[in-house]
C-alpha positions as a printed NumPy array, in Angstrom:
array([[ -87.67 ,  -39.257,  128.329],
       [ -90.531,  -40.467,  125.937],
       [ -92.466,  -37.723,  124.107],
       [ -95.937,  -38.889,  122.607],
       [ -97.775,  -37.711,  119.701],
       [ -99.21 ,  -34.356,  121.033],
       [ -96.136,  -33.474,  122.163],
       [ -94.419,  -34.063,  119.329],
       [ -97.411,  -32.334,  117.274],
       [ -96.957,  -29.308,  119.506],
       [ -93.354,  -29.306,  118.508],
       [ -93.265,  -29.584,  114.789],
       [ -96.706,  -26.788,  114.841],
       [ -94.967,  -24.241,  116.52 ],
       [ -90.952,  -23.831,  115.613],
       [ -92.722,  -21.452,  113.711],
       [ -95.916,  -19.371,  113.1  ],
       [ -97.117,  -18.829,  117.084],
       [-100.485,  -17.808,  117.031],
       [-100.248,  -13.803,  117.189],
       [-103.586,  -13.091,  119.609],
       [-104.706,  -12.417,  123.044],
       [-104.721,  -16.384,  124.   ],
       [-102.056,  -17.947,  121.752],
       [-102.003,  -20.923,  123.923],
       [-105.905,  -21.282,  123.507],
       [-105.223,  -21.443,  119.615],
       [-102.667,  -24.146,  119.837],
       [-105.061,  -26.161,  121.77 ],
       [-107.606,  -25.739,  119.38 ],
       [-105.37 ,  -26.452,  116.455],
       [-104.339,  -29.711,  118.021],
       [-107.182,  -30.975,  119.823],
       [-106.294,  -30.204,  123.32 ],
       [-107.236,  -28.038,  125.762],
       [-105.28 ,  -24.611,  126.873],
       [-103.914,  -25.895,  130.256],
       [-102.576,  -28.759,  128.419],
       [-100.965,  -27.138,  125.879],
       [ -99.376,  -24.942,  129.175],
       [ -98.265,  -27.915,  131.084],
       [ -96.703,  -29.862,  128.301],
       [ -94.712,  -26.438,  126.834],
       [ -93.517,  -26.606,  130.834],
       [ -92.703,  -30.082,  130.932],
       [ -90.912,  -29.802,  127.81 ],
       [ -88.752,  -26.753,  129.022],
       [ -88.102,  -28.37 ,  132.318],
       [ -86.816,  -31.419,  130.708],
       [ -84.149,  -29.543,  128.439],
       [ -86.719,  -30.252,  124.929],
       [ -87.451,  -26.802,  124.426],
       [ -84.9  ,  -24.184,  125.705],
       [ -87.466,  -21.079,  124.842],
       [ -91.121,  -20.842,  123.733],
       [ -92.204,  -17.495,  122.609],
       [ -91.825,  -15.432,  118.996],
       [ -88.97 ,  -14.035,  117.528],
       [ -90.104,  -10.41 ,  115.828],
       [ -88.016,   -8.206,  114.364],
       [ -85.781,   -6.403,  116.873],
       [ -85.551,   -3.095,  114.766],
       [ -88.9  ,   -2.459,  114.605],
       [ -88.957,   -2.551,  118.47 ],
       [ -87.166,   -0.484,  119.59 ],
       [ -83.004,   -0.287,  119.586],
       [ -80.24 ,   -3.04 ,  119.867],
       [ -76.656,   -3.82 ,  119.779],
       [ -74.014,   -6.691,  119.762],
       [ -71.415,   -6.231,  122.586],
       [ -68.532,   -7.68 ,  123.713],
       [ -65.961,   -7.85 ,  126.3  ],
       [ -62.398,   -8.813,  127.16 ],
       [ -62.476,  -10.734,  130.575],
       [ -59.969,  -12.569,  131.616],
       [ -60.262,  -16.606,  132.874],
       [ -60.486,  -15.645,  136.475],
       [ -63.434,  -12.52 ,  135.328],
       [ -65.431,  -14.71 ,  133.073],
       [ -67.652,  -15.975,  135.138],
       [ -68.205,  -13.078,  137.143],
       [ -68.473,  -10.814,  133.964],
       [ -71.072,  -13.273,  132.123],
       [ -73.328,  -13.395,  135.505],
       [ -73.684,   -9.375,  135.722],
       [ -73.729,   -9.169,  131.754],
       [ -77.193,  -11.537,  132.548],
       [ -78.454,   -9.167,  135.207],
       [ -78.498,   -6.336,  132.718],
       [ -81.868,   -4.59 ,  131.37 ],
       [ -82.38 ,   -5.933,  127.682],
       [ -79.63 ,   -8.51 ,  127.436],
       [ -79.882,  -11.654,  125.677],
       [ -77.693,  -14.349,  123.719],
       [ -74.808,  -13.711,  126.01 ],
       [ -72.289,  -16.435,  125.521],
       [ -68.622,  -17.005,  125.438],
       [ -66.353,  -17.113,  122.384],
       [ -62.325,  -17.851,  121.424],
       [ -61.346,  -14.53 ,  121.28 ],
       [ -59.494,  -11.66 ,  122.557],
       [ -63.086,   -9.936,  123.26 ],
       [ -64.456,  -13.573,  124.597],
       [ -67.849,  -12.315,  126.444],
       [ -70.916,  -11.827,  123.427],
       [ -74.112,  -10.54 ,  124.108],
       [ -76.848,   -8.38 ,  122.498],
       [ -78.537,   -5.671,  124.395],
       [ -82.178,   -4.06 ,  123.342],
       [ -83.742,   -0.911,  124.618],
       [ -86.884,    1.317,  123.934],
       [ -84.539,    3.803,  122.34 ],
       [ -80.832,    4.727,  121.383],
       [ -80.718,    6.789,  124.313],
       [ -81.56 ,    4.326,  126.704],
       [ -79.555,    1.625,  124.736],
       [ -76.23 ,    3.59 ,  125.098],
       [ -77.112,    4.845,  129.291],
       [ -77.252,    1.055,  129.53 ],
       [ -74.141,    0.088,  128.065],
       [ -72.484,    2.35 ,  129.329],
       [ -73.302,    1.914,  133.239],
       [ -72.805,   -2.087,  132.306],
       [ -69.355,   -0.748,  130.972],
       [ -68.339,    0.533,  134.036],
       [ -70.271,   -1.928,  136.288],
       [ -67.905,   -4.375,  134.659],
       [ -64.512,   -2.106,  134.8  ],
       [ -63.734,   -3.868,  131.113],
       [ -63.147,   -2.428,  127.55 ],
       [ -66.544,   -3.273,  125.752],
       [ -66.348,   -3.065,  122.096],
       [ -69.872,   -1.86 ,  120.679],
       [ -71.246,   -3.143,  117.133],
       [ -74.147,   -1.959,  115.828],
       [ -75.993,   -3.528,  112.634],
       [ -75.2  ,   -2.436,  109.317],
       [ -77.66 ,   -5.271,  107.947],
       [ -80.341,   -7.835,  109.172],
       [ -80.054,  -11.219,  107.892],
       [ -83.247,  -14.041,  108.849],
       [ -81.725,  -17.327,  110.357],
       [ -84.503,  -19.91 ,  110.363],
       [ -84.192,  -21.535,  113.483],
       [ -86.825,  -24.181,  112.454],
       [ -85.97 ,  -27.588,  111.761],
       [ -87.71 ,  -30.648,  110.521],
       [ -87.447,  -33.699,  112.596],
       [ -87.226,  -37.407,  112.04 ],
       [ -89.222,  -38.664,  114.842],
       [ -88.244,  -42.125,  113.514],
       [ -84.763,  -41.566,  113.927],
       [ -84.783,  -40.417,  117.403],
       [ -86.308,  -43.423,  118.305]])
């Protein structure tokens, strides 16, 4: 796969600081000298090609509403099961598997504590598994951002 300059410009623009308007796609263009559909196609044909795994912003989850890290204890012959009706959930991302007695991870977001908790716990039962709940104590920023050596890659 051979990415050219735009594509490569759209990269390093927008690990971080997506245009927050009505037509953030339309401001990309504009910013790099393309047009809106462009900037559409290539995000696509970077996704579809494994580049990008996600385009959209990150925003702080606590100001949005309510969330929670999860996890459950599934054994070998439940994992894969367990991980495909964790992903059918309302509100659940970063699902993945870990070493560990409780081996299934994932972080659930609602509009509210109320509806956070009536989710879990239907999910809970759905799943017929001991989920261990862990709410935040304190938000740390990862920067998921990274400068890259074009040069190198090459």
């Amino acid at each position: 796969m051979q990415l050219d300059a735009a594509d490569k410009a759209l990269i390093d623009s927008y690990q971080r600081g997506l245009p927050v308007c009505e037509r953030p796609y339309q401001a990309m263009a504009q910013n790099l000298g393309l047009t809106e559909n462009e900037v559409i196609r290539r995000l696509a044909a970077l996704k579809e090609q494994k580049v990008l795994s996600r385009v959209g912003p990150v925003f702080e989850h606590s100001q949005a509403g309510a969330s929670l890290l999860a996890a459950v204890a599934a054994s070998p012959e439940q994992m894969d099961a367990a991980a495909a009706r964790i992903n059918l959930a309302p509100g659940v991302n970063h699902n993945y598997a870990r070493e560990h007695r409780y081996n299934l991870w994932f972080v659930m977001t609602a509009a509210d504590e109320r509806t956070l908790k009536g989710r879990l716990d239907e999910l809970e039962q759905q799943l017929g598994l001991p989920m261990l709940r862990l709410p935040m104590i304190e938000g740390y920023h990862i920067d998921l951002g990274f400068q890259i050596d074009w040069e190198a890659l090459s």
